[in-house]
N, C-alpha and C positions, 0 to 999 in steps of 0.2 A: 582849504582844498577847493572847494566850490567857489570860491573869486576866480581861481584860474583857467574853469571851464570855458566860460569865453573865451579867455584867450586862445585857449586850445585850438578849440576850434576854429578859431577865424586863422590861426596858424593852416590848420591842417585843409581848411575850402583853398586858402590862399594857393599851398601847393599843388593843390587839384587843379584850379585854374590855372594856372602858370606852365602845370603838366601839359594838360588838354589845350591850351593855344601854341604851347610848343610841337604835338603831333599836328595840328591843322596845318602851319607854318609847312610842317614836312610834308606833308598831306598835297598842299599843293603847289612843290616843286615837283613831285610823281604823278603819274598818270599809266596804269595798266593798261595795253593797246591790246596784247590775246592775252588769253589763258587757257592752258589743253591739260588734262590732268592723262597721266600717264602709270599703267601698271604691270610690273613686270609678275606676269604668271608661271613664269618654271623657277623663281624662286620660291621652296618651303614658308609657309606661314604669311601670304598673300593677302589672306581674309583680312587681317589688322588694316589694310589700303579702306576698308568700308568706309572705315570712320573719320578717313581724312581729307576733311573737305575744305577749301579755300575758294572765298570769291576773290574778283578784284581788289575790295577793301581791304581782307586781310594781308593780301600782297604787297598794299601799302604799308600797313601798321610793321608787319613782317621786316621790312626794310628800315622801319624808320626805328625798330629796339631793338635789331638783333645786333649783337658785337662784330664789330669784322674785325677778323686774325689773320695772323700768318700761317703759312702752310705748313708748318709745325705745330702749332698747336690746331688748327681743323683737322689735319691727318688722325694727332694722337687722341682728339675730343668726337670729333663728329664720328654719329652713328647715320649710316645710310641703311635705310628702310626699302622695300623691291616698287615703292610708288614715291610720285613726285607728280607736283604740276611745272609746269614751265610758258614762257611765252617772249613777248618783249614787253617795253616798259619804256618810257619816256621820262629823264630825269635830266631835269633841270635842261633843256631841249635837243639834250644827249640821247639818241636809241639806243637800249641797250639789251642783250638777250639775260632772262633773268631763269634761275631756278629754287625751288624751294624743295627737298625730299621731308616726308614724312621722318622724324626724329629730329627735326631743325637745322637742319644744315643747309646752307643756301648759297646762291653764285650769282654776280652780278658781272657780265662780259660782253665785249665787242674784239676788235681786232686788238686794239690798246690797253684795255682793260681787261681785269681779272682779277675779282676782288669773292674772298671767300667770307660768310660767316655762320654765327652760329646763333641757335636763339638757346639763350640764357634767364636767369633768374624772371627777368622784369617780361622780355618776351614772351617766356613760358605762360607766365602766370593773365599774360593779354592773347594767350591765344592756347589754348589747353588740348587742341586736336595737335598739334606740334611737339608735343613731348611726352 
């Protein structure tokens, strides 16, 4: 059992690195231009907005593991929370207006576009104010 430790391990840095150059890659095809966080007050149970903070970074990381689906399954899946930040976003040297609400649901849109997703397992667990 102990001859395989190395292995293990050099298994498990290997996909940490392969992980973490594959976010940078995506990291800098995106570029966050604003970010406004937004909270809607005559919705009941508002206080949970406290703890939901995003910077620019996370707007990237946000984008770069959450799933995007179709409008059947974000209808039946996403939960929308009474806050959100929003702003626009620079991808790939496309503007685009973007959204992220508190429970992970998120929207990426211009005139042409309109792409919905959701933050899942991998996302959740990279960004823990999100779910």
């Amino acid at each position: 059992m102990k001859k395989y430790i190395p292995t293990l391990f050099f298994f498990m840095v290997s996909i940490f690195i392969i992980q973490s150059c594959s976010l940078q890659k995506q990291d800098e095809s995106m570029k966050v231009i604003s970010i406004n966080k937004t909270v809607n007050k005559n919705i009941p149970g508002y206080e949970i907005c406290n703890s939901f903070t995003l910077q620019k970074i996370d707007v990237v990381k946000y984008f770069t593991l959450a799933k995007e689906v179709d409008g059947h399954e974000f209808h039946s899946e996403a939960i929308i929370l009474p806050c959100k930040y929003q702003g626009s976003i620079n991808v790939n040297g496309s503007v685009l207006q973007w959204q992220v609400n508190s429970g992970g649901a998120g929207y990426l849109y211009n005139k042409k576009i309109n792409k919905a997703y959701l933050c899942k397992v991998t996302c959740c667990k990279s960004s823990p104010s999100l779910c």
